[in-house]
C-alpha positions as CSV (number, residue, x, y, z in Angstrom):
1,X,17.9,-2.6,10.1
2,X,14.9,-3.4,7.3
3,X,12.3,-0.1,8.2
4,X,9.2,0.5,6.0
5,X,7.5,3.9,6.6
6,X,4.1,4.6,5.0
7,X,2.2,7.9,4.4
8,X,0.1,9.7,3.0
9,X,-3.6,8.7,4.3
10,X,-6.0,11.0,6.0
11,X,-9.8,11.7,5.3
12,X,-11.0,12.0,1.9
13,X,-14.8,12.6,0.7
14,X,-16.2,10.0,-1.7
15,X,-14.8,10.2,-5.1
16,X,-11.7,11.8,-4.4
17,X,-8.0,10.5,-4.6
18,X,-4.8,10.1,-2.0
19,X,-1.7,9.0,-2.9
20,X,0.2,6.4,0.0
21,X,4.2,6.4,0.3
22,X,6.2,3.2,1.4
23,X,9.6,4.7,1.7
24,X,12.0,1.5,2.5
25,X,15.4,2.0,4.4
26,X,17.9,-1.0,5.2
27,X,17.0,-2.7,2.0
28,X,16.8,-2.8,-1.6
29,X,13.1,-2.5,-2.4
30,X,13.3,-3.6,-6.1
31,X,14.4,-7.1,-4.3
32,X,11.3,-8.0,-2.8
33,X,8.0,-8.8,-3.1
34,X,6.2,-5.4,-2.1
35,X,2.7,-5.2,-1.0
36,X,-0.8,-3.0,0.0
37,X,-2.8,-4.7,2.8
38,X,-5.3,-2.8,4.7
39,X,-7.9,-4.0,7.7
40,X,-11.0,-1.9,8.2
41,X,-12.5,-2.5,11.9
42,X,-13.8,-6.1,12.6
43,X,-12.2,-7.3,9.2
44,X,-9.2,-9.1,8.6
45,X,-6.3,-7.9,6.9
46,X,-6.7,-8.1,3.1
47,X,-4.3,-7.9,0.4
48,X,-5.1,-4.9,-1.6
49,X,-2.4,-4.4,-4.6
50,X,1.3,-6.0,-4.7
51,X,4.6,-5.4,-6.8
52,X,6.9,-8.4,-7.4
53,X,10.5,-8.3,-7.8
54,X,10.4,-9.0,-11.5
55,X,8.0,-6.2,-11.7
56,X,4.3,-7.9,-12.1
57,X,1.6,-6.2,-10.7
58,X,-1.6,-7.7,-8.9
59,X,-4.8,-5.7,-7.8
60,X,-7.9,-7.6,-5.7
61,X,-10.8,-7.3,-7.7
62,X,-12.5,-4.2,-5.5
63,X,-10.0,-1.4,-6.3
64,X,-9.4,-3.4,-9.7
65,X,-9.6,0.2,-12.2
66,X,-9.2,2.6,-9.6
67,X,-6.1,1.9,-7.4
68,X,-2.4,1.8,-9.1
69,X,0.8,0.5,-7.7
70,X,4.5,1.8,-8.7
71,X,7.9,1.5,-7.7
72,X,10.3,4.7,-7.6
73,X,13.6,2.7,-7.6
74,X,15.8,6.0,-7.1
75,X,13.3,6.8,-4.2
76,X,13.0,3.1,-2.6
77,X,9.5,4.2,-2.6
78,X,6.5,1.8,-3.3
79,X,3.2,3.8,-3.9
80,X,-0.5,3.2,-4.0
81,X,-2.2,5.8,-6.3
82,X,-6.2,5.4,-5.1
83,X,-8.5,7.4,-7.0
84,X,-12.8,7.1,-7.0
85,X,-12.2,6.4,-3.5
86,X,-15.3,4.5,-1.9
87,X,-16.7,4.9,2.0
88,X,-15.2,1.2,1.8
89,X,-11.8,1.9,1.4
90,X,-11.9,3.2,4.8
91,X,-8.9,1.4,6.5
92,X,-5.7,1.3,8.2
93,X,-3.1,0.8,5.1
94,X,-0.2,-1.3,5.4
95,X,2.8,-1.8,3.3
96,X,4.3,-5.6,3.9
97,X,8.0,-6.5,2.4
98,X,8.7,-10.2,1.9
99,X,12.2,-11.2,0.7
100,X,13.5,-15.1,1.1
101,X,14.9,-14.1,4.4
102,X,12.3,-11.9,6.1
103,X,9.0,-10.4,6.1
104,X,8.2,-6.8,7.7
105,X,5.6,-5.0,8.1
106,X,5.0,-0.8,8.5
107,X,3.4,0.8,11.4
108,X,0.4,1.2,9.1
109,X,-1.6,5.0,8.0
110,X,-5.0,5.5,8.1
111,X,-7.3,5.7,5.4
112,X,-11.1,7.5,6.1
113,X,-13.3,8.1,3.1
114,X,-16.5,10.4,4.2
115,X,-18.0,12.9,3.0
């Protein structure tokens, strides 16, 4: 059974940093295409940064300079390094597997940047 288990969020004042854990059991995380989404209130869910399988990395244009995505392959852990964290970062945080058989999705951790 494919799980996905993020943490790590919390609240953070403006300008600081949090680090967000994807921790994968059931499945090789180095085969799929793993990804950062998060959906602030009356927003939809946007992608934030992803990892592909052959190892390319891809950042929207907001956290573009200020967010980093790695891969601990002896962990099966996908991270999201955010530093210079902005009051619009403020989101839930979800990390989203896709393979060529499935897609899953973590329960999500929450991200509240205020000072």
């Amino acid at each position: 059974q494919v799980q996905l288990v993020e943490s790590g969020g919390g609240l953070m004042q403006p300008d600081g940093s949090l680090r967000l854990s994807c921790v994968g059991s059931g499945i090789d995380l180095r085969l799929a295409f793993v990804a950062w989404y998060r959906q602030a209130p009356g927003k939809q869910r946007e992608l934030v940064a992803s990892i592909s399988r052959g190892g390319t990395i891809s950042y929207t244009d907001s956290v573009k300079g200020r967010f980093t995505i790695s891969r601990d392959n002896a962990k099966n852990t996908v991270y999201l390094q955010m530093n210079s964290l902005k009051a619009e970062d403020t989101a839930v945080y979800y990390c989203f597997l896709r393979t060529t058989s499935l897609e899953y999705w973590g329960q999500g951790t929450q991200v509240t940047v205020s000072s």
